[in-house]
C-alpha positions as CSV (number, residue, x, y, z in Angstrom):
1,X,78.9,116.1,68.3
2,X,81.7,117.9,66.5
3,X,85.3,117.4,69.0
4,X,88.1,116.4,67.9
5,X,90.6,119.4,69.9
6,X,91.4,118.6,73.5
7,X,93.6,121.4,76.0
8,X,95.8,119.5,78.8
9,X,97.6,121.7,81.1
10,X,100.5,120.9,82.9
11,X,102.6,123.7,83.3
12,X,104.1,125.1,86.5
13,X,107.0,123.7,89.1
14,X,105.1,121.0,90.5
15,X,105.6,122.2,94.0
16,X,103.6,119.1,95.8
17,X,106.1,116.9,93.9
18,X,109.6,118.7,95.1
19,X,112.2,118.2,95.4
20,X,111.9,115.4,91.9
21,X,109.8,118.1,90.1
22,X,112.7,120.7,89.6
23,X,114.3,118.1,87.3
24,X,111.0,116.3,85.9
25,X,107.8,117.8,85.2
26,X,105.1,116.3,87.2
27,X,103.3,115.4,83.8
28,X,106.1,113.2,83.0
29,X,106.7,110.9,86.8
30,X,106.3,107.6,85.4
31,X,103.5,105.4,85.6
32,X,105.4,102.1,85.6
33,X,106.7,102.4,82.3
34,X,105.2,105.5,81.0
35,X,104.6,109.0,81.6
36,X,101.4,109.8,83.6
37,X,100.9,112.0,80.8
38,X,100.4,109.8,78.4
39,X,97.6,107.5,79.7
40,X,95.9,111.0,79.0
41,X,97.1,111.5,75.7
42,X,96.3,107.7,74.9
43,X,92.4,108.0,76.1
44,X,91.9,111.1,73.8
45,X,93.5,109.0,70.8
46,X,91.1,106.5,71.5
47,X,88.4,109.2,71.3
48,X,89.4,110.3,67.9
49,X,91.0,113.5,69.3
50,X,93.5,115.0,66.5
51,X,94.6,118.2,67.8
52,X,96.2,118.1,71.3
53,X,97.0,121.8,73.1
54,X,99.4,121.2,75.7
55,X,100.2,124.2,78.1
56,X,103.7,124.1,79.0
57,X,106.4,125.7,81.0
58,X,109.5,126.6,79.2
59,X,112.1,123.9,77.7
60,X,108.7,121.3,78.2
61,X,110.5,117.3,78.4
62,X,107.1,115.7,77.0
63,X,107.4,118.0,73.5
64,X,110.7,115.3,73.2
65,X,108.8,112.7,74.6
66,X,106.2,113.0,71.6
67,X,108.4,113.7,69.0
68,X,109.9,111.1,67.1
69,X,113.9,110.0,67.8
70,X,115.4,108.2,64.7
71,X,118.6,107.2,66.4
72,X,116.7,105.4,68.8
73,X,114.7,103.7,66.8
74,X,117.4,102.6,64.5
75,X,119.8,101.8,67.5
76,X,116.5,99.3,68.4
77,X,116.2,97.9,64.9
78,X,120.4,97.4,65.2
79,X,120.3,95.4,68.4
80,X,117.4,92.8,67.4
81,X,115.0,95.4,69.7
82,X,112.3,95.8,67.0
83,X,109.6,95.1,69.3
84,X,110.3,98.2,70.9
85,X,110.1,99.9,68.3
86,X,106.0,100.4,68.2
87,X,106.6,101.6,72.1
88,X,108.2,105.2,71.5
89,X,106.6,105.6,68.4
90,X,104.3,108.8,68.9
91,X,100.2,108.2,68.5
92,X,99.4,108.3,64.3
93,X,97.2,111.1,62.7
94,X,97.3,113.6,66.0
95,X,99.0,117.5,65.9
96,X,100.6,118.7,69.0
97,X,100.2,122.0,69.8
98,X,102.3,124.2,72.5
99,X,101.3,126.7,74.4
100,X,103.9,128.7,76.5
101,X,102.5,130.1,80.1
102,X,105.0,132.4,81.1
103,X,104.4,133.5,84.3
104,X,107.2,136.3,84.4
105,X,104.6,137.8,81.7
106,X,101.6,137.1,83.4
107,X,101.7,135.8,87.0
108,X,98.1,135.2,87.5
109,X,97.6,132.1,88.8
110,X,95.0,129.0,88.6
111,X,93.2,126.6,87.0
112,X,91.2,128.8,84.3
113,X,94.5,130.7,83.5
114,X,96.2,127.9,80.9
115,X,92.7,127.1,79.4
116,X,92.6,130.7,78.8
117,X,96.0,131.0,77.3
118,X,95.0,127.5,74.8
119,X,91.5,128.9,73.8
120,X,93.2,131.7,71.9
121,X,94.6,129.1,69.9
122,X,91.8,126.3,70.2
123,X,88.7,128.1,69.6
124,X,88.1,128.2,66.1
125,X,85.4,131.5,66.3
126,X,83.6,130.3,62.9
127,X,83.1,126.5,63.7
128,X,80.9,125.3,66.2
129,X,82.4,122.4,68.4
130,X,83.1,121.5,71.8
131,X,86.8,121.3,73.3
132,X,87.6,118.6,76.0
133,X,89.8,120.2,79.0
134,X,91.3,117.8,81.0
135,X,94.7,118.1,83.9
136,X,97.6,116.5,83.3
137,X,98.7,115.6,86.6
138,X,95.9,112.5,87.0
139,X,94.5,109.8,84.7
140,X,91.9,107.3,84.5
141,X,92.7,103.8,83.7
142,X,90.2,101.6,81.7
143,X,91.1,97.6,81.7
144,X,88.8,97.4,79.4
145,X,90.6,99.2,76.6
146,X,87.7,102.1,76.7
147,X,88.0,105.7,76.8
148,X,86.5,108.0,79.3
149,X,86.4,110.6,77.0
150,X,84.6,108.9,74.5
151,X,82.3,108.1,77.3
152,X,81.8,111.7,78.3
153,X,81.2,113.0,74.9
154,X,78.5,110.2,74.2
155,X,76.6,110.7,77.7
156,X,77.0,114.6,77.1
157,X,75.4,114.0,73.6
158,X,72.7,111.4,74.4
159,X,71.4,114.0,77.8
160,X,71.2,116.9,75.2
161,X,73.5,119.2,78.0
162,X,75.2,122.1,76.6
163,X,78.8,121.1,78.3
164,X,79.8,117.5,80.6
165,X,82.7,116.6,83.0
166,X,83.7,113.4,84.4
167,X,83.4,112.7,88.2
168,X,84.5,110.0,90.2
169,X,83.3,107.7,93.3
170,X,85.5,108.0,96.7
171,X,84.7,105.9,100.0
172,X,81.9,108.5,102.1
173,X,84.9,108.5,104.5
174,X,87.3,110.3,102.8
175,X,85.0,112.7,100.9
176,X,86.3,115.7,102.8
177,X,89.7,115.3,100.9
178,X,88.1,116.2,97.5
179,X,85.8,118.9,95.7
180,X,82.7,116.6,96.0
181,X,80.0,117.2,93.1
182,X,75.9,118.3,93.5
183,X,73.7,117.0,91.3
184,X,70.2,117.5,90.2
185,X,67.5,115.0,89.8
186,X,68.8,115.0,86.0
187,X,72.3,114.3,86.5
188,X,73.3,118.0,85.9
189,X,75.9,119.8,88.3
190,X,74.5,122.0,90.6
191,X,77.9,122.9,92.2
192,X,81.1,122.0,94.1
193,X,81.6,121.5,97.4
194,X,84.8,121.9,98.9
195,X,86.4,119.5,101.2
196,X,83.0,119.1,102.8
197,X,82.5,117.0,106.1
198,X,80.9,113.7,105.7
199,X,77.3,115.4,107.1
200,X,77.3,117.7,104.6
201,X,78.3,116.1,101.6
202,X,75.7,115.9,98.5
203,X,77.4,112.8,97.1
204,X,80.7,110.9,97.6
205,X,81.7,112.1,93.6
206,X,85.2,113.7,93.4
207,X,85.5,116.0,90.3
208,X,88.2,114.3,88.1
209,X,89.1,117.4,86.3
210,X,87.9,116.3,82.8
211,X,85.3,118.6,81.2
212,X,83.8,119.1,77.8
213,X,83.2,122.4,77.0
214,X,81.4,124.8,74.0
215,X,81.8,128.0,72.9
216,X,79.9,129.7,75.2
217,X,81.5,128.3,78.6
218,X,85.1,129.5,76.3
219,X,83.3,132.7,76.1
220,X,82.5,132.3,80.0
221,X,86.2,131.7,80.4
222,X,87.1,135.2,78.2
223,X,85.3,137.3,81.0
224,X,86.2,135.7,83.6
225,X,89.8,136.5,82.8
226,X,89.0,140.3,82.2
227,X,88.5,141.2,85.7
228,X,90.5,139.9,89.4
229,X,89.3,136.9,91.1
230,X,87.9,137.4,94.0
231,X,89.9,134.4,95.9
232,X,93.2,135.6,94.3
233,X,93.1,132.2,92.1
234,X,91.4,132.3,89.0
235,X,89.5,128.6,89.0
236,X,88.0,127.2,86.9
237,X,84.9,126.6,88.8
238,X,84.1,129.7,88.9
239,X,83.0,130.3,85.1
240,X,81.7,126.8,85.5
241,X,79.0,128.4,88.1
242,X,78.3,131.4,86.4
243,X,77.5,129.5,83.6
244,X,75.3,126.8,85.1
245,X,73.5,129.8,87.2
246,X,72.9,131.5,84.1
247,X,70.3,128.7,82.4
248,X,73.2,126.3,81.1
249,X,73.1,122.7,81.2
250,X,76.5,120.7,82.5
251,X,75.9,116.6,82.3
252,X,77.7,114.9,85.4
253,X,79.2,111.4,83.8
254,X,80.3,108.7,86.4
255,X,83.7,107.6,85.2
256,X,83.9,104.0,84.3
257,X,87.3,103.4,85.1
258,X,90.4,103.4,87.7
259,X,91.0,106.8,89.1
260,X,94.5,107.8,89.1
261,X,95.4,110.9,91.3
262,X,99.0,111.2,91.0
263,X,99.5,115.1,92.5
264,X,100.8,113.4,95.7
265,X,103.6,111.3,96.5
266,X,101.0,109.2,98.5
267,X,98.9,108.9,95.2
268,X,101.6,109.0,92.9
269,X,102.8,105.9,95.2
270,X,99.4,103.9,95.3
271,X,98.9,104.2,91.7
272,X,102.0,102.5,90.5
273,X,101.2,99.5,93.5
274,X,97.5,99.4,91.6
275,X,99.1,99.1,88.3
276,X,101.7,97.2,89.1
277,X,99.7,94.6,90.6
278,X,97.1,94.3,87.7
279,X,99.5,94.4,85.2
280,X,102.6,92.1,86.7
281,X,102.0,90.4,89.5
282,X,98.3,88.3,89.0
């Protein structure tokens, strides 16, 4: 399977994370020592992702934090820091791409709209290949030096599905806090449930926002944007639906590692405590 392009959104003001998020994107709250951002950015890498399409707002602090600063580095070589060096170096053999959404322009809003607005640029309409999409707001962690993306593009591969996302496993107890996912008997998404009670949940998976898409969900997702949504957001779920109810196959893959929801101060919080303790304090 041809992918080697992946679209991360993270533009917008962060509103959950105010007042910290006028000053720093939400992308970029640190997880101990590094961006959240870039335990994304470091998964695709390990993927063999080459292009990355960020969607940004403007004056974006990660295009700095991925570019490279020589009077750091040679301020670290000067002061017997070397070691550090390797730290802020950005990832080898990978193009970053940004992609403005202005809102002033265009203030539709949700989930679909920045995929939109990186698909212009993404989609190459005379090759065939499949894009990852993934937010950039939440991570998953892998001890094991793996990569969930490499995970979903080999399960989506070896089921024969047209398109994949990630899900992840939540205590039955607190199921109701998360878009929990249906499956079918194959391991194909039948549909999101919102926030459902524990009675009526169909599983105790929480979509992790990580999908791997074709041309044809893109094409979905070109549609979609031509007409209002009917909930006033524009989310990406909804193309997702119209393309599984139209004959099209979308592989579930149960994540492997340590979900990392970082949208809220409360799981912004209890990620750096996980991390903290598996990384400093065994």
């Amino acid at each position: 399977m041809n992918c080697t392009k992946a679209i991360i959104p993270v533009a917008g003001y962060g509103t959950r994370r105010l007042p910290v998020a006028k000053a720093i994107e939400k992308c970029m709250l640190p997880l101990l020592n590094r961006p959240i951002i870039d335990y994304v950015v470091q998964d695709c890498v390990r993927a063999g992702i080459t292009d990355i399409y960020f969607v940004v707002s403007e004056g974006a602090q990660l295009k700095r934090f991925y570019e490279r600063d020589l009077s750091l580095e040679e301020y670290l070589k000067q002061t017997g820091k070397e070691a550090l060096v390797d730290q802020i170096m950005p990832p080898e053999n990978v193009r970053f791409h940004y992609v403005h959404q202005n809102t002033d322009v265009d203030p539709r809003y949700g989930t679909t709209v920045p995929v939109w607005l990186a698909a212009h640029e993404a989609v190459a309409p005379d090759i065939d290949e499949h894009i990852l999409v993934v937010m950039g707001d939440q991570c998953i962690y892998r001890a094991d030096g793996g990569s969930e993306v490499a995970d979903l593009i080999e399960q989506v591969e070896q089921a024969g599905t047209d398109c994949g996302m990630v899900a992840v496993e939540v205590p039955r107890e607190l199921v109701s806090n998360y878009g929990i996912v249906e499956q079918d008997a194959q391991g194909n998404f039948v549909k999101i449930w919102e926030r459902p009670s524990i009675e009526e949940a169909p599983s105790n998976l929480n979509n992790a926002s990580m999908y791997l898409f074709d041309k044809e969900m893109f094409a979905r997702i070109e549609e979609y944007m031509q007409r209002p949504a009917t909930s006033g957001e524009y989310e990406i779920v909804d193309p997702i639906n119209s393309y599984v109810a139209d004959g099209h196959t979308f592989y579930v893959a149960k994540a492997r590692g340590k979900y990392l929801d970082c949208g809220t101060v409360e799981g912004w919080v209890q990620a750096n405590n996980w991390l903290l303790e598996r990384r400093y304090l065994k």
